[in-house]
N, C-alpha and C positions, 0 to 999 in steps of 0.2 A: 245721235248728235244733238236730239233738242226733247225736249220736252214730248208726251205725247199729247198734251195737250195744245202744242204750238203744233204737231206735226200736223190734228186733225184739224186746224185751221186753218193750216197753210195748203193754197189748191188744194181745196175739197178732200184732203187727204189722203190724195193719188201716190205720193215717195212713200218712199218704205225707210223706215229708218236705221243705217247702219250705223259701225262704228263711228265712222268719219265723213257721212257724208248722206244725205238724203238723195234716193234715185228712184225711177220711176216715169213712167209715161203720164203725159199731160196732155191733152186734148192732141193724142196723137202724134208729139214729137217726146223722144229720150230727154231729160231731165236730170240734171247732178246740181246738187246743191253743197257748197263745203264753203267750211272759216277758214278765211286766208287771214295775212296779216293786216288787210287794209279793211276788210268788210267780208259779207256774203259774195260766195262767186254763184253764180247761179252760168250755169255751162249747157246748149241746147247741141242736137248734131243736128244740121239742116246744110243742103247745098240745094242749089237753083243751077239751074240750064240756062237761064236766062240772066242770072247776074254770077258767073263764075268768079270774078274777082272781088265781090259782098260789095259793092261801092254801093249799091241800094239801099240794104240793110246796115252799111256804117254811116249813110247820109240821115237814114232816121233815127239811128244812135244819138248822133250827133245833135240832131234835133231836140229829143230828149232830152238827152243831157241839159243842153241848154232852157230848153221851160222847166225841167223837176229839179233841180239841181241838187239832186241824191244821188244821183251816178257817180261813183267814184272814180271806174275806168269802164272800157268795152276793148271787144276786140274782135276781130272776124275773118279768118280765112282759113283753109285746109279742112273743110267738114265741119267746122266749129264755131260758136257764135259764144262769145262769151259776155256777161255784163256781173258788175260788181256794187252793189249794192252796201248800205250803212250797215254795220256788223251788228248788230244784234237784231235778233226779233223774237223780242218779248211782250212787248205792248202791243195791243189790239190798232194802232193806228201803222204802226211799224209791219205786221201783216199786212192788213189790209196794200198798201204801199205796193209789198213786194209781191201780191197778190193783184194787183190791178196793173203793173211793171209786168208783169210775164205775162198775161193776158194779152195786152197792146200788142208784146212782141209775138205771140203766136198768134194773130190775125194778122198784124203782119207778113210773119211769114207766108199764112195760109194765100192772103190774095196776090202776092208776089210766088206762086208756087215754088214756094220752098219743099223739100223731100226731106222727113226724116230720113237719117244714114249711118250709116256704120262710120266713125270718128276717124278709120285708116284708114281705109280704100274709098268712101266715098260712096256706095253703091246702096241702094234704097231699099230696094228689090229682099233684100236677106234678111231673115230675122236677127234679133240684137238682141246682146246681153251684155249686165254690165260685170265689168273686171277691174277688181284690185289690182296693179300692177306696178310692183316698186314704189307702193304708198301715195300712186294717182291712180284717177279713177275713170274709167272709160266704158263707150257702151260702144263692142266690137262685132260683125259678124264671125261665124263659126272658121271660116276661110283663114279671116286674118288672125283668130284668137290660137290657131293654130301654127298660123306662121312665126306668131310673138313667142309662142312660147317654146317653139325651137330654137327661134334669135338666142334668148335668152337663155337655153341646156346650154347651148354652144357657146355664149360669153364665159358661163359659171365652168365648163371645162377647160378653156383654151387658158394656157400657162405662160409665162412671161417670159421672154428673153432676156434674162436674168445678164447675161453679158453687155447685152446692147443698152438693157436699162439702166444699169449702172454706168456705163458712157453718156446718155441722155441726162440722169440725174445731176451727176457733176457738169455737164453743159448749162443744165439746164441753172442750178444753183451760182454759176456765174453772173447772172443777170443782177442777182441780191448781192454778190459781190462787188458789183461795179457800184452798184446802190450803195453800199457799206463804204465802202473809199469814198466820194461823192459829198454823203452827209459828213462821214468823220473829217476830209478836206475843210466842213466848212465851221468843224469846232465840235460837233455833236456826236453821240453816241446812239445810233437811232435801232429801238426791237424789231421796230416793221423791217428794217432791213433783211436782221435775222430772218424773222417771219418772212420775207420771200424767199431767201434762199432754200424755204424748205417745203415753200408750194411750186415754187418754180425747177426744183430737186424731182417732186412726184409729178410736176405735168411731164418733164425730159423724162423721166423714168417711164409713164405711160405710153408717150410717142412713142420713145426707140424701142423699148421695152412690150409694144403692142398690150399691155395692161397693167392697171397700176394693180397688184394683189397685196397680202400683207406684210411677204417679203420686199416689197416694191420701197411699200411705208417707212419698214424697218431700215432700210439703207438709203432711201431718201432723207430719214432723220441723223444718219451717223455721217452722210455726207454735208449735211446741214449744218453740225457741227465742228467739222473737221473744217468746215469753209469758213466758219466765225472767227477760229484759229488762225487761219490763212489770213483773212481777210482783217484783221485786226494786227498779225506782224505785216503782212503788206502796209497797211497803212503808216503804220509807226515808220518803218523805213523806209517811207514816201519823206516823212514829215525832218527823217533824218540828213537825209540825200538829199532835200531842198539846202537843210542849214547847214551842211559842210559845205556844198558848195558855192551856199552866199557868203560862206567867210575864205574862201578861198581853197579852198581843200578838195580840190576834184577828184571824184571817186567814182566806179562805179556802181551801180545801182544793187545789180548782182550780188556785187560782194559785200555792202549793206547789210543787207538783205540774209545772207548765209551767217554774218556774224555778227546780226543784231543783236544776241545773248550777250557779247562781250561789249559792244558799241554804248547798250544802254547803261551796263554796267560803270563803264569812263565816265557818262556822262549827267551819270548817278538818276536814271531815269525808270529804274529797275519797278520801282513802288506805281508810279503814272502806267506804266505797260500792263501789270498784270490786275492793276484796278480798274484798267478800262478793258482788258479782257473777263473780267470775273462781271463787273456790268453789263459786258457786251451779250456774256453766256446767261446773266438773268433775264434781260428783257426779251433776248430773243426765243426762251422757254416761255417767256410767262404770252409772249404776241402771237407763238405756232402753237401751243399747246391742243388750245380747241380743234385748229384746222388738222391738226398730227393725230388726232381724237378722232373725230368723225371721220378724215380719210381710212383711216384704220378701221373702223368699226365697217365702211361700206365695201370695203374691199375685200373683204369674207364672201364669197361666194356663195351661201348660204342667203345673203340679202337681196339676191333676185328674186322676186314671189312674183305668182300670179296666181289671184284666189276668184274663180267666179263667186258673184255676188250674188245668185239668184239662180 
């Protein structure tokens, strides 16, 4: 992850360095170190008896923070102590920093008897080791590293209720629907619309559906689509049924609605309808595309991993 020249710099040259992440024991507590998008996370496992809910150790965070004002964020509870630091360290002063920051906090922790622990369970007592898992990185005892990664056989087997998901997804894609009428109501043609109806497509498919997989994705998207359709002749015979019946022409809405094909035709609206449908079907490809991407890509059952590091 860094140089080895920065590695043997940084704490006495205790991390080891992996792909994504420096790990390693420090003067007696597990140690992760990885680039987030805001800066260095530097991640300790420590819990206390005496301060179960961290208010100790986030009072002296807090402290910190306020004299160095290099902390970018902190965090502390469930076995974990986390603080985030300026993202690079390549300069000798930029070590040292983060070098004299970890230090503080592990005397800290030491005279506050804090316990190195296992990151799951909590427990002190078990040796640790650290694991990749689903591209974070934790230091677990043997107990829970075994528990995770049966969770995990059993997520990568269990198959989708392909019935119920496809009920979820078109529930769930009503939401971007209501969205889609809403902004078009107020003149606009809006992609995010789209683009919910087809994240809110795969979360309904994953509830009723108990997992979003790739068939989950793949009818999340065709439901996504088919809703842009809906949701775009709904509108138009929203906007029809208002002006028949401000000129006097009561109608129902219903039948509208079934014979908009012919309605827009009269009203020579034919061109306005299907170029705000052909807008509607770009923007809302070009605003789901990535998330229709990635959900796709993690819903392969093959992206559970769990790799000990050591």
């Amino acid at each position: 992850m860094v140089t080895e020249d920065v590695r043997v710099r940084l704490l006495d040259g205790s991390l080891k360095n992996h792909p994504n992440c420096l790990a390693g024991i420090y003067k007696g507590y597990n140690l992760i170190i990885k680039q987030i998008d805001t800066g260095m996370l530097f991640s300790f496992n420590a819990s206390s008896e005496y301060d179960k809910n961290y208010e100790a150790i986030k009072t002296f965070l807090a402290q910190k923070s306020e004299t160095e004002g290099k902390i970018q964020t902190y965090h502390a509870e469930e076995n974990t102590i986390q603080v985030v630091l300026p993202p690079e360290l390549e300069t000798e002063d930029q070590i040292e920093f983060s070098n004299r920051m970890v230090d503080e906090i592990v005397e800290f922790l030491r005279r506050n008897y804090y316990n190195n622990c296992c990151s799951y369970c909590g427990k002190a007592e078990e040796p640790l080791h650290c694991f990749e898992i689903s591209n974070e990185y934790y230091y677990i005892c043997d107990a829970c590293s075994h528990q995770i990664k049966e969770s995990l056989q059993n997520a990568a087997n269990q198959k989708s209720n392909f019935v119920l998901g496809v009920i979820g997804a078109i529930l769930g894609s009503m939401i971007g629907c209501s969205l889609w009428l809403i902004i078009y109501k107020l003149g606009y043609i809006a992609g995010i619309a789209g683009a919910a109806m087809g994240i809110c497509a795969m979360k309904g498919y994953g509830l009723f559906g108990k997992k979003l997989d790739r068939k989950g994705v793949i009818v999340s998207a065709i439901v996504m689509l088919i809703m842009v359709f809906l949701s775009n002749r709904l509108a138009l015979s929203w906007e029809v049924y208002d002006a028949l019946n401000g000129y006097g022409f009561p109608t129902s809405f219903a039948d509208i609605f079934i014979n908009l094909g012919d309605l827009i035709k009269e009203l020579n609206l034919t061109s306005d309808y299907y170029t705000d449908l052909v807008v509607g079907y770009a923007l809302t490809i070009f605003c789901s595309a990535s998330s229709i991407c990635e959900a796709f890509s993690y819903s392969d059952s093959t992206n559970y991993s769990m790799n000990k590091m050591e």
